[in-house]
C-alpha positions as CSV (number, residue, x, y, z in Angstrom):
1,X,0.0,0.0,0.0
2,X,2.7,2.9,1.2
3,X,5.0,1.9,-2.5
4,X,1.0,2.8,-4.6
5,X,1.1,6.3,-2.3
6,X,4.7,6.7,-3.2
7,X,4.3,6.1,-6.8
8,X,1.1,8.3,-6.9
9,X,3.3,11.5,-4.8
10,X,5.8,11.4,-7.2
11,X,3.5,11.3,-10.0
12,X,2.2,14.3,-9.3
13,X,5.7,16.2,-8.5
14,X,6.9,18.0,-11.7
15,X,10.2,16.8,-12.8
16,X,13.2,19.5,-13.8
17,X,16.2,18.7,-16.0
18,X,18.4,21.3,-15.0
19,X,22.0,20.7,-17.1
20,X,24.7,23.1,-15.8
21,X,26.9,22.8,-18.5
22,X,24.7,22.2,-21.8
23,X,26.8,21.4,-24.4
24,X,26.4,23.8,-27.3
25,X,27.4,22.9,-30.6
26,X,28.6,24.9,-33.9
27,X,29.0,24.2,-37.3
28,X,32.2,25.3,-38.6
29,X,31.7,28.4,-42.2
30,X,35.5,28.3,-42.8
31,X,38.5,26.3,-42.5
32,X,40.2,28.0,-39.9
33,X,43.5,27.1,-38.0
34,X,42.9,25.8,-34.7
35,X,45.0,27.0,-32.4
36,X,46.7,25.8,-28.6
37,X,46.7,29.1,-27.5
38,X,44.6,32.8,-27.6
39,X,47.8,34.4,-29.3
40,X,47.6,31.5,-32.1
41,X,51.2,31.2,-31.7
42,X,51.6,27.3,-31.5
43,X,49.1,24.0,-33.4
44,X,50.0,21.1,-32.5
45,X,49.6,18.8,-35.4
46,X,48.1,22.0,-37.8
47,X,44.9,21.3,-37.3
48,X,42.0,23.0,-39.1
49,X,37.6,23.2,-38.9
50,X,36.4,21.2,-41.3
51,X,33.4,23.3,-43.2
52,X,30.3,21.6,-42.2
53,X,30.9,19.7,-39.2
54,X,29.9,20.3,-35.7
55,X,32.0,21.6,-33.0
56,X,31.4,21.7,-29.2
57,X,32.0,25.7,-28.2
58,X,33.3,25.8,-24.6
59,X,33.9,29.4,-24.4
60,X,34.3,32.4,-26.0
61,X,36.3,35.3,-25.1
62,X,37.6,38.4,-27.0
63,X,36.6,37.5,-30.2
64,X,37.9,34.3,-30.1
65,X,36.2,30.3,-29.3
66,X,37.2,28.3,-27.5
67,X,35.8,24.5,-29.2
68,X,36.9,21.0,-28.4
69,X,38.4,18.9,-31.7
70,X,38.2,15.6,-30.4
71,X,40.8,13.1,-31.4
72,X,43.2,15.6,-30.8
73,X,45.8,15.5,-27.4
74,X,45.6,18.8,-27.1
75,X,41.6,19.0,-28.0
76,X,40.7,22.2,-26.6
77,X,41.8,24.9,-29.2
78,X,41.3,29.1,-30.0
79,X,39.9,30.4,-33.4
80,X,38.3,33.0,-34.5
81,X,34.8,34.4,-34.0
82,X,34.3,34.4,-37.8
83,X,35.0,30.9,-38.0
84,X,31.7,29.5,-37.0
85,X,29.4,32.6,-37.1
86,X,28.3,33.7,-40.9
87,X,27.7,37.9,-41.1
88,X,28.7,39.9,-43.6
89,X,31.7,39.1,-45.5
90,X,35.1,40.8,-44.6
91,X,35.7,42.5,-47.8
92,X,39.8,43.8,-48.1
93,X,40.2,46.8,-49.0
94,X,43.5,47.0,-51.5
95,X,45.4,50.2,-51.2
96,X,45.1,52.0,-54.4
97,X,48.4,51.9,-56.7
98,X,49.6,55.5,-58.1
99,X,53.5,56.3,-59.3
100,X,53.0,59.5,-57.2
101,X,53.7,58.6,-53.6
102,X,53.3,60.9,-50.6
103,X,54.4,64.7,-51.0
104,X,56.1,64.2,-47.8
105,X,58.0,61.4,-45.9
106,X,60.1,60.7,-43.0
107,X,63.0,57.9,-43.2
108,X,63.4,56.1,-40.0
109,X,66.4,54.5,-39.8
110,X,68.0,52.7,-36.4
111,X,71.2,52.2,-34.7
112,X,70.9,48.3,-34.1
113,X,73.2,47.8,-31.2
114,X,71.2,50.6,-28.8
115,X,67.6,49.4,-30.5
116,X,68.7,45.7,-28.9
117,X,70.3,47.3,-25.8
118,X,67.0,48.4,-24.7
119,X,64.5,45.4,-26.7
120,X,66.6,42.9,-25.5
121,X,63.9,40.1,-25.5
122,X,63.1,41.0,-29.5
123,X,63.8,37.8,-30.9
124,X,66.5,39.9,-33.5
125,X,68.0,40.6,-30.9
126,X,68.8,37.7,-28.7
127,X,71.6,36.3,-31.0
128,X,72.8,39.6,-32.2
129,X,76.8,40.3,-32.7
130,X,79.1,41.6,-34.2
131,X,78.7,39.3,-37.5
132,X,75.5,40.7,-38.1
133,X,74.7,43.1,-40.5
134,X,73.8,46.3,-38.0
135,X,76.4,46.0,-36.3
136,X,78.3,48.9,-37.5
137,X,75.5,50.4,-40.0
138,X,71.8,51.7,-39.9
139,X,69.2,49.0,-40.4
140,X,65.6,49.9,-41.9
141,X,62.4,51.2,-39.2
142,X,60.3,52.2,-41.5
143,X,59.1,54.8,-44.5
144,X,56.3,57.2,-43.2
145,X,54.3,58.9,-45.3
146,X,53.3,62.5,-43.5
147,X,51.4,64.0,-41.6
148,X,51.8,61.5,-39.1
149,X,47.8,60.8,-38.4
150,X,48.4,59.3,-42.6
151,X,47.8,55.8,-41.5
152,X,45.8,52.8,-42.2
153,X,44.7,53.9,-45.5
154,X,41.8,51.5,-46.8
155,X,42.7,48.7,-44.2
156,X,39.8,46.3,-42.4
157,X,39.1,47.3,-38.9
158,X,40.1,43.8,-38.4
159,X,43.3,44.3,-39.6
160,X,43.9,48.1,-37.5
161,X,42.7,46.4,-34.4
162,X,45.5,43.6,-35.0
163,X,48.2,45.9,-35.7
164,X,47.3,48.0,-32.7
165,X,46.8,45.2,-30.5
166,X,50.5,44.0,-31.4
167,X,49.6,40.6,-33.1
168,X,51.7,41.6,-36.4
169,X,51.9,37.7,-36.7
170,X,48.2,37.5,-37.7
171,X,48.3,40.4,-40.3
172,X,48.4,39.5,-43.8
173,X,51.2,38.3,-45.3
174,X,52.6,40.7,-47.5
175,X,52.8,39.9,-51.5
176,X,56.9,40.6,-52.3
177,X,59.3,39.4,-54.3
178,X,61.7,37.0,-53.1
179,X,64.5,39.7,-53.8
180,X,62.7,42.1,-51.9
181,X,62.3,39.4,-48.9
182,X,66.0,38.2,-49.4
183,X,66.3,41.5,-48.3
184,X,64.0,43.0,-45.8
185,X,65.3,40.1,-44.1
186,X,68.8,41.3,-44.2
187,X,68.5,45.3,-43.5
188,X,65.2,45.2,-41.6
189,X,66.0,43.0,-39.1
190,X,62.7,43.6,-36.9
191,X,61.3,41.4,-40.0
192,X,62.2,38.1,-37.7
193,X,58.8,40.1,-35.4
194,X,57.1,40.5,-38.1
195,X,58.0,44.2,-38.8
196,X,57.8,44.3,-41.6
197,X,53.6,43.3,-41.7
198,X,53.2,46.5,-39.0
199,X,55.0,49.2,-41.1
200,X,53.3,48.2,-43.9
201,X,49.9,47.9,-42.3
202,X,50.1,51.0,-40.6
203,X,52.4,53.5,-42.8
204,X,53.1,51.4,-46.8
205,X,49.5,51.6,-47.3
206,X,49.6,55.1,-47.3
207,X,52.8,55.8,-49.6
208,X,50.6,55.6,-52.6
209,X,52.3,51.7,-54.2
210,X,52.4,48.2,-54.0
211,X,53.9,46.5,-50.9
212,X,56.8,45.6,-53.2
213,X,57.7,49.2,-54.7
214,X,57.3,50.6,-51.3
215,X,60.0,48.0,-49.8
216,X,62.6,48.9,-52.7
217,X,62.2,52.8,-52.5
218,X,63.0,52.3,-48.7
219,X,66.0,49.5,-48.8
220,X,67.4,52.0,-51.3
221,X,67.5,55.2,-49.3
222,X,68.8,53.0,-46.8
223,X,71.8,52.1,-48.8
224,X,72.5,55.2,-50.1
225,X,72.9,56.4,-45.9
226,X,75.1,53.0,-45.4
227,X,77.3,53.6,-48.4
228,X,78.0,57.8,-47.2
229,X,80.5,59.3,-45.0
230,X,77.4,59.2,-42.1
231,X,77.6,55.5,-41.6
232,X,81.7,55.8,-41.4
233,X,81.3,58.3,-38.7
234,X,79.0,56.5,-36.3
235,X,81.2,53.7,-37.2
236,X,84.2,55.5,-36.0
237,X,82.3,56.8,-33.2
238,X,81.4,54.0,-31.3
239,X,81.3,53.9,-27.4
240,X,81.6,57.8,-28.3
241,X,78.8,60.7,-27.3
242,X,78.3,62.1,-30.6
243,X,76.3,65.6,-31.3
244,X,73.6,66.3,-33.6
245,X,75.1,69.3,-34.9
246,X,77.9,67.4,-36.1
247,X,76.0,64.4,-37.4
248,X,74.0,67.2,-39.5
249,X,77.5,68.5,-40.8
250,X,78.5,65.4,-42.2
251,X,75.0,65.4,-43.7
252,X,75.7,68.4,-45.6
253,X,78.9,67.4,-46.9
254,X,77.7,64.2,-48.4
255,X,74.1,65.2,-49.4
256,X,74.5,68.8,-50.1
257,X,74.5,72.2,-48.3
258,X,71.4,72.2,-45.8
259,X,70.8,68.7,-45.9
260,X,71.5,68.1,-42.5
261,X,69.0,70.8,-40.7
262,X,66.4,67.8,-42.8
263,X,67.9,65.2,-40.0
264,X,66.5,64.5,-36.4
265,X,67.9,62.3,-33.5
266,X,66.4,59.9,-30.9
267,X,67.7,58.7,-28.2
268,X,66.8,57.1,-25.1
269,X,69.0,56.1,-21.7
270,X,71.8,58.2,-23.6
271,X,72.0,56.1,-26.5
272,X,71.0,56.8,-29.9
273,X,68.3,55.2,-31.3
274,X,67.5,56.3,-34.4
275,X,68.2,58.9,-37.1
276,X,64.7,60.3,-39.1
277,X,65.3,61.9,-42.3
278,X,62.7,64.0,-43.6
279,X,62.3,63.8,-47.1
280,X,59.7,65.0,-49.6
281,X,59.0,62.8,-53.5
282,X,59.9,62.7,-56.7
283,X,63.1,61.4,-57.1
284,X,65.5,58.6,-55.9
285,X,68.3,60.3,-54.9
286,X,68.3,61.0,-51.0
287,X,70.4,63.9,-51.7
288,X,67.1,65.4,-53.6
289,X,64.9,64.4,-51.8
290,X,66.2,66.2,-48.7
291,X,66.2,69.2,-49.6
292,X,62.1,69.2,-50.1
293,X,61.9,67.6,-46.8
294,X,60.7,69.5,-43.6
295,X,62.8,70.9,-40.7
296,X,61.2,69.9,-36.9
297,X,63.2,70.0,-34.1
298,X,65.0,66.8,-32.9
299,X,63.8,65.1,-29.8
300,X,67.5,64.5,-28.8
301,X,70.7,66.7,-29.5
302,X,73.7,64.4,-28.6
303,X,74.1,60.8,-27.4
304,X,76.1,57.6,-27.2
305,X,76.7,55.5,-30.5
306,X,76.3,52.5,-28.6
307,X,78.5,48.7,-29.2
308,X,77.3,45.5,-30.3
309,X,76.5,43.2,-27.1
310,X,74.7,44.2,-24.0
């Protein structure tokens, strides 16, 4: 009698499936890279979403989901958003290609040995000596188009929010010439982080060419300042303080009368950094192209060339 009563309670009692963890699935839109980590550094075996299949979402976090591959050892793994959500598409926006480029640019150009001296966990940096090239000559920052606010011209938001957020890894790779990588790779040595991405991202897309074109016009000027009296004087001066005034004088004796007041200085814990060389367009000749550059004030007036090594 009491087990019909206890059948007939529990009828009558409502019965709640409550799952703390439901397991949510997705279907993958794209084949995307699964990664170990949120940086997407590291994947372990390369794997990738398959389009059409299901995927358990665990999380999701800045843009990024986390989903389980099963199979996998390491079976958690990061993607992107986009990945498994459809919305509009990402069109890219291709910089448009004119000869002209910008009426006004500024050469940045770095001493090597002070750059690692204070970035000394850069990865160009942790096997830098004397056998490098940088050593004893300027290596390549960048090419910026002025003003300075000239940035990001027809670039995804995607793509500014990458750069800004210091994941030059992610951006684009860059279409170049194997000449032109050979070497970037050589006088931009920043290209082992991924420099080279960033500049272009952020300044090339502004200098009015093709990744390429813009690479070449830079690696030249460079050369041109490597193969002048100004490289032989830091060279000679190293371990020296050295003054901008005089820096500017050999400038006018290689480049021309007046080049120099066209050259700034930056420096930082009494080394310098950099040299910036403001230039304006239409020709290929640094010597030229200084003299229609502009004439700010230097951030630093005299400084120590500093020595390979830390």
């Amino acid at each position: 009698m009491k087990k019909i009563i206890s059948i007939a309670l529990l009828a009558t009692v409502p019965i709640l499936l409550v799952a703390k963890n439901p397991k949510v699935y997705k279907e993958a839109i794209q084949t995307c890279s699964a990664f170990n980590d949120m940086k997407h550094k590291n994947n372990t075996n390369s794997v990738k979403l398959k389009v059409g299949k299901s995927y358990r979402i665990i999380q999701e976090r800045k843009g990024q989901i986390l989903t389980l591959i099963e199979g996998e050892r390491i079976a958690q793994r990061w993607v992107d958003k986009e990945c498994f959500e459809k919305g509009k598409k990402e069109v890219k926006l291709e910089p448009k290609i004119s000869k002209a480029t910008s009426k006004q640019n500024l050469l940045a150009l770095s001493w090597q040995n002070a750059f690692c001296q204070t970035h000394q966990y850069k990865k160009e940096c942790k096997s830098m000596d004397s056998k490098f090239f940088g050593a004893f000559e300027f290596v390549l920052h960048g090419l910026w188009p002025q003003p300075r606010n000239n940035q990001y011209c027809n670039v995804s938001k995607k793509q500014v929010g990458t750069d800004k957020n210091k994941q030059w890894y992610r951006l684009d790779k860059l279409d170049l010439k194997s000449n032109t990588r050979d070497e970037l790779s050589k006088y931009m040595p920043g290209y082992n982080s991924n420099l080279h991405r960033h500049e272009w991202i952020k300044h090339g897309t502004c200098y009015g060419t093709s990744a390429n074109e813009y690479y070449s016009d830079a690696i030249s000027l460079l050369k041109q300042v490597n193969s002048s009296k100004v490289q032989q004087y830091f060279k000679q001066h190293i371990g020296k303080v050295v003054a901008l005034k005089n820096i500017r004088d050999v400038f006018d004796k290689e480049f021309g009368n007046g080049a120099g007041k066209h050259v700034t200085m930056n420096c930082r814990g009494g080394l310098v950094t950099e040299l910036w060389l403001h230039i304006g367009n239409g020709s290929t000749k640094l010597s030229e192209l200084l003299k229609k550059g502009e004439t700010p004030r230097s951030r630093c007036q005299k400084g120590r060339v500093d020595a390979v090594g830390f």
